[in-house]
C-alpha positions in Angstrom: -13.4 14.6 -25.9 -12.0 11.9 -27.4 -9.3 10.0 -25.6 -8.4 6.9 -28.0 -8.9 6.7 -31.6 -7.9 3.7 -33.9 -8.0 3.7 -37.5 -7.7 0.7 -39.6 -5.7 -1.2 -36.7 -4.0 -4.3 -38.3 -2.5 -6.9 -36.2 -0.8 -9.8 -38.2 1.7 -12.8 -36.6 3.3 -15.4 -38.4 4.7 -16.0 -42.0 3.5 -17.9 -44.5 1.5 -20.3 -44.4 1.5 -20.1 -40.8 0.3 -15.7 -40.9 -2.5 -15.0 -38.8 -4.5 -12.0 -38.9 -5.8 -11.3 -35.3 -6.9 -7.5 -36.1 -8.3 -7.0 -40.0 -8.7 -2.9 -40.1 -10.4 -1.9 -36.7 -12.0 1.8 -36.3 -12.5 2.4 -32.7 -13.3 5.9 -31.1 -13.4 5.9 -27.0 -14.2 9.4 -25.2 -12.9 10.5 -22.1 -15.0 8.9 -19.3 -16.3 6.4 -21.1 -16.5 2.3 -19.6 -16.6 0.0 -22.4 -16.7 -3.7 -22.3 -14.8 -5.4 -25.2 -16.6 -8.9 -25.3 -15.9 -12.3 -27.8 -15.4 -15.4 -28.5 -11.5 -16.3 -28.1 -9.3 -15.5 -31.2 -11.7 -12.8 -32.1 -9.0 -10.2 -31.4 -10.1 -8.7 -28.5 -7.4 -9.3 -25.9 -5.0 -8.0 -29.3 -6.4 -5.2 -29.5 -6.3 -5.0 -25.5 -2.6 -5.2 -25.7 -2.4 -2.4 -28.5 -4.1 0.0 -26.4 -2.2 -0.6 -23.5 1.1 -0.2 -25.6 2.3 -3.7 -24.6 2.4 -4.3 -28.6 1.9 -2.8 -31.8 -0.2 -2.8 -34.8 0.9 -3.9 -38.3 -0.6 -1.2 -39.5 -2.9 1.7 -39.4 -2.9 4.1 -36.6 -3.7 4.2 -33.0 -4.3 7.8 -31.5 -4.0 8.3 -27.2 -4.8 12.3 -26.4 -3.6 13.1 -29.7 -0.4 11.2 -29.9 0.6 9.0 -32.2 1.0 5.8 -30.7 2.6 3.5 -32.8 5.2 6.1 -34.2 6.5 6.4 -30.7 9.3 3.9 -29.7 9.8 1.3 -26.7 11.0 3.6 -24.1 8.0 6.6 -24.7 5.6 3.6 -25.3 7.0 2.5 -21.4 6.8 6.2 -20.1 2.8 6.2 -21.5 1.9 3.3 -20.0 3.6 4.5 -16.5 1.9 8.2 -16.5 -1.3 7.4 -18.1 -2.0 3.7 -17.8 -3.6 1.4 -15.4 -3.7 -2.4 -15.4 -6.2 -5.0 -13.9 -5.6 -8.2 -14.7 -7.3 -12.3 -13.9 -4.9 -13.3 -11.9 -4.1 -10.5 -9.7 -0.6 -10.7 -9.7 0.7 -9.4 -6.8 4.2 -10.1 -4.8 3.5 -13.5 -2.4 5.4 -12.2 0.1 4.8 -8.2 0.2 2.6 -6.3 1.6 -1.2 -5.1 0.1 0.7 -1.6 0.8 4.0 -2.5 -0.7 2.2 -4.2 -3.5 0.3 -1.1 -4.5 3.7 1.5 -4.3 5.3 -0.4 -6.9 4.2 1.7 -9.5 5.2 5.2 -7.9 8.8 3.2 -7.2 9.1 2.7 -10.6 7.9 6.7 -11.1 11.0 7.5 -8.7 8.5 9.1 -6.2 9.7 9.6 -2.6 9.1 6.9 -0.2 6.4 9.5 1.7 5.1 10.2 -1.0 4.7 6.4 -1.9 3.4 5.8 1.2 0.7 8.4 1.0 -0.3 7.8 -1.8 -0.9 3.9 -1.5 -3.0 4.5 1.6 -5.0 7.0 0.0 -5.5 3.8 -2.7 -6.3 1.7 -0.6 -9.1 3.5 1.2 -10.5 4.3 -2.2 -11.1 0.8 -2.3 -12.3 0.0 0.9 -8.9 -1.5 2.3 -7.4 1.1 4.5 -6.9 -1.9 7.2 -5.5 -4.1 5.5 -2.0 -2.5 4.3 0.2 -4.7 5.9 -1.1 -7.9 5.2 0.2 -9.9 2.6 -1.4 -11.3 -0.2 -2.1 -15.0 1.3 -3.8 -13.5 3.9 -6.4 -11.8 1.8 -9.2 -13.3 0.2 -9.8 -13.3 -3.8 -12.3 -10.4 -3.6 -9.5 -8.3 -1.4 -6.4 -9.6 -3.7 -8.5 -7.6 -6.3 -9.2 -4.8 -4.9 -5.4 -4.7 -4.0 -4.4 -4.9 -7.4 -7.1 -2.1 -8.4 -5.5 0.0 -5.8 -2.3 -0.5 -7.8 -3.9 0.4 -10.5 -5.2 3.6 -9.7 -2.2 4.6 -7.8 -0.9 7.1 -10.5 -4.2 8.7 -11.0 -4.1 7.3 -14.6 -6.5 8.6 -17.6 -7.5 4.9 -18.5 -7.7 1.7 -16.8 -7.5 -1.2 -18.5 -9.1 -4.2 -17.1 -8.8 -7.8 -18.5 -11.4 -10.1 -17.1 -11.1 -8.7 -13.5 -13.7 -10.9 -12.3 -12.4 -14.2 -14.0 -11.2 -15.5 -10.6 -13.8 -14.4 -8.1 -17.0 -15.8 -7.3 -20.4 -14.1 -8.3 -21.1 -11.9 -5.0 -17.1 -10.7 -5.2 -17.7 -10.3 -8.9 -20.2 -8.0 -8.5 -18.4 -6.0 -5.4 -15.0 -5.6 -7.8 -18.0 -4.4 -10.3 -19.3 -1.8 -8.2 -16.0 -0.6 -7.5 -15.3 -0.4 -11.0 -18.9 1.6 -11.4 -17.7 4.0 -9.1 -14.2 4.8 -10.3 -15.5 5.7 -13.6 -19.0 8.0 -12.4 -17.5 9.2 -9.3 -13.3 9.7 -10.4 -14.1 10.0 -14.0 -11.5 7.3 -15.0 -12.1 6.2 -18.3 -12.4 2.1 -18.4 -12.3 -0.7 -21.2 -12.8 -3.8 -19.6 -12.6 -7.7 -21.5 -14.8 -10.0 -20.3 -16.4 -13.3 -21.5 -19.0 -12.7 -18.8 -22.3 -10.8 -20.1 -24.0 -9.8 -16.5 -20.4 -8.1 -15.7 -20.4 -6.2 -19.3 -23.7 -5.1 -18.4 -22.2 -2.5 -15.9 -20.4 -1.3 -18.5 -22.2 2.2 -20.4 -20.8 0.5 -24.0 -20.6 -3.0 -25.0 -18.3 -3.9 -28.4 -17.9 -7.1 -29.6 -15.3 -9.4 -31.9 -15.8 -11.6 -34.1 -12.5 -12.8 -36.1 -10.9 -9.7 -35.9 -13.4 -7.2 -36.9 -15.9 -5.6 -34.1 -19.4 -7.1 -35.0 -21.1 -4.6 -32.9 -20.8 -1.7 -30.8 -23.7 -0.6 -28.8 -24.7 1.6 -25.9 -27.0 0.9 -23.0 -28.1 2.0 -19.9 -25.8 0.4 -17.5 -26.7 -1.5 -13.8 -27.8 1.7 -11.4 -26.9 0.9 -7.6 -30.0 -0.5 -6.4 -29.8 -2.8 -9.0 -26.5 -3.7 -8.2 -27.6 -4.2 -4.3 -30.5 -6.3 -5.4 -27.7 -8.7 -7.5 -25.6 -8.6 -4.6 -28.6 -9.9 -2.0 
């Protein structure tokens, strides 16, 4: 089943002499379960065509497809409501609040859903647990390392129980064992949860966990292959 569909996705910025065309007709297809890694060098379009799928903007032109719904037709509040029901974030720099809680941190999103404050609660420690933090709720993001901070923000991520995650360069920040450990977790939340993931990364060993690898080059995807991504004992033998 297909999940996402672009078609001839333009992106263009600017006037003039100054126009820039970061997206020049992109055809993407991503199924349901699928983990792609979206690799390239920068200004090849990637991280624009990151922010199209995660409706933070929109496409000059052509059309971009999310369980059958027109995307780009919709306007800013039903673009807002997609991103809150079906959409997950992961992002380099964590961002979390400095001085709230892991637990607060990850029941932001169900505040902004309107949930209950049980409910939020509930559902943040289930979160958390699912990323191997369940004892480390009330500690506040300066008292967590970079590997936890990101497994924080995962937690937020997955919170909602959203149909894609969207991850942009998730290990940017985090040394090689932790890269590989926020990896893992990634691994599992797609095989085990069945979370569809597209990930960008400038890192090839981290795209390699990934079942599909596309690359940009400007503003066109040079190449869109599938492999056999890391299995665990692969992964432990990185780790050691």
């Amino acid at each position: 089943m297909n999940l996402i569909e672009l078609r001839q996705i333009t992106k263009t910025y600017g006037q003039g002499q100054a126009q820039f065309q970061a997206l020049k007709g992109v055809d993407l297809v991503i199924e349901k379960g699928d983990f792609v890694a979206v690799m390239g060098p920068s200004g090849s379009g990637k991280s624009t065509c990151m922010n199209i799928l995660g409706c933070l903007d929109i496409p000059t032109g052509g059309e971009y497809h999310f369980r059958d719904v027109q995307v780009e037709q919709l306007d800013r509040n039903q673009r807002a409501l997609l991103r809150r029901f079906y959409f997950g974030f992961v992002f380099q720099g964590f961002n979390l609040l400095a001085r709230t809680s892991a637990q607060e941190n990850v029941e932001l999103p169900l505040l902004y859903r309107g949930e209950s404050s049980s409910e939020r609660r509930k559902a943040a420690q289930a979160a958390l647990e699912q990323v191997g933090l369940s004892q480390w709720g009330h500690h506040t993001p300066v008292e967590l390392s970079g590997g936890q901070q990101q497994r924080v923000a995962i937690a937020r991520a997955i919170v909602t129980s959203p149909e894609l995650l969207l991850a942009d360069e998730p290990t940017g920040n985090l040394d090689s064992k932790r890269s590989h450990e926020i990896m893992e977790l990634l691994v599992d939340l797609n095989q085990t949860h069945g979370i569809t993931i597209v990930m960008v990364t400038h890192e090839p060993d981290m795209a390699e966990y990934a079942k599909r690898i596309v690359h940009f080059v400007d503003g066109n995807i040079a190449s869109d292959t599938r492999h056999r991504p890391l299995r665990a004992e692969e992964i432990i033998n990185v780790l050691e």
